[in-house]
N, C-alpha and C positions, 0 to 999 in steps of 0.2 A: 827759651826765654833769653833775649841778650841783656845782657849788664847794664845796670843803669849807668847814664853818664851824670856827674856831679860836679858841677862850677863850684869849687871852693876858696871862700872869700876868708882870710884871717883880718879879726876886727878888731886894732887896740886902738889907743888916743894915737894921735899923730907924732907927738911931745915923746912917746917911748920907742928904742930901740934895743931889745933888750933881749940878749940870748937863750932865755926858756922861751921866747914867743916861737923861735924858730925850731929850737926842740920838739915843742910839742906841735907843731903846724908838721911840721915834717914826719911824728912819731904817727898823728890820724889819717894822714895822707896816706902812708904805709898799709897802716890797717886797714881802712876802705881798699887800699887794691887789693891785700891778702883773701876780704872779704869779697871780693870779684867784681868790685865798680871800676868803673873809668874815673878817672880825677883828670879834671883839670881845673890845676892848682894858681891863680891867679896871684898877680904879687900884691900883697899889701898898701893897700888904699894910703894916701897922708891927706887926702882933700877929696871933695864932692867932686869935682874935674876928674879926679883919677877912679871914682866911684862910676864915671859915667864911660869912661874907657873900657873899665873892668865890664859893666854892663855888656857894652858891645861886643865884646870879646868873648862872652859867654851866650850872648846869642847866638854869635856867628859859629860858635863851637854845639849850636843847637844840643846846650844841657838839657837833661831831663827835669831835674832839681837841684835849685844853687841852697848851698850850706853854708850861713854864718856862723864860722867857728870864733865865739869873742875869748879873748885871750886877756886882756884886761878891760878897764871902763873905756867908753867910747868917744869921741864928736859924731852927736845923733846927726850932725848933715849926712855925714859918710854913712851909716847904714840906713838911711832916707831915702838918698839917690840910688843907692840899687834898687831900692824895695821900689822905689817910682819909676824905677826904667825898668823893672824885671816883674812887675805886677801880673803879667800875664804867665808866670812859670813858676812852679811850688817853691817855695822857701823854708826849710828847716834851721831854727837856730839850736846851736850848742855851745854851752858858755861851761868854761871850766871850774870850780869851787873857788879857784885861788891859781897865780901863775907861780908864786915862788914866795911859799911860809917867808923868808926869809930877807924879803923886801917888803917894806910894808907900802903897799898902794891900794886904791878902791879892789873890790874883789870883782872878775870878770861879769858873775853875776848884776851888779850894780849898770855893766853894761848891756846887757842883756833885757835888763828891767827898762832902765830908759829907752832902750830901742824900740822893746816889744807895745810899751807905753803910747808911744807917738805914734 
């Protein structure tokens, strides 16, 4: 059986640039290859324009299943335009409880909801 290959998208607002996103973008990235996938790791969207590159980029890398890992709340354009440029290929989202106790912002969940919503 060969490994699945995974388009992974990290999904925060645009407005954040913030050290645990990259922690943990990097920490499940990890883990998916430990567990025997292919990643490929797309850079973080900040607009619908870069959502539509990322798309293409995951076609051309003919993923199996693209992963919305949301990391905090979102701009639902950005994970719209994937969802509308990638319709024809599975999508798993995974949203974390919280990016970092210790900042207080929406919780990724929150973006997760609005996504899954629309």
């Amino acid at each position: 059986m060969n490994s699945p290959k995974i388009g992974f998208v990290t999904c925060v607002h645009p407005f954040y640039d913030l050290p645990a996103v990259v922690k943990h973008r990097d920490e499940a990235v990890e883990e998916l290859q430990k567990a025997g996938c292919e990643v490929i790791a797309a850079q973080i969207p900040r607009s619908s324009l870069d959502a539509i590159e990322i798309a293409s980029l995951l076609r051309r890398s003919e993923v199996d299943v693209v992963l919305l890992f949301f990391c905090t709340w979102v701009a639902e354009d950005i994970t719209l335009a994937l969802a509308r440029e990638l319709m024809d290929i599975p999508m798993l989202i995974w949203a974390l409880p919280y990016l970092d106790k210790d900042i207080p912002m929406p919780s990724p969940i929150s973006g997760f909801t609005a996504s899954g919503s629309n």
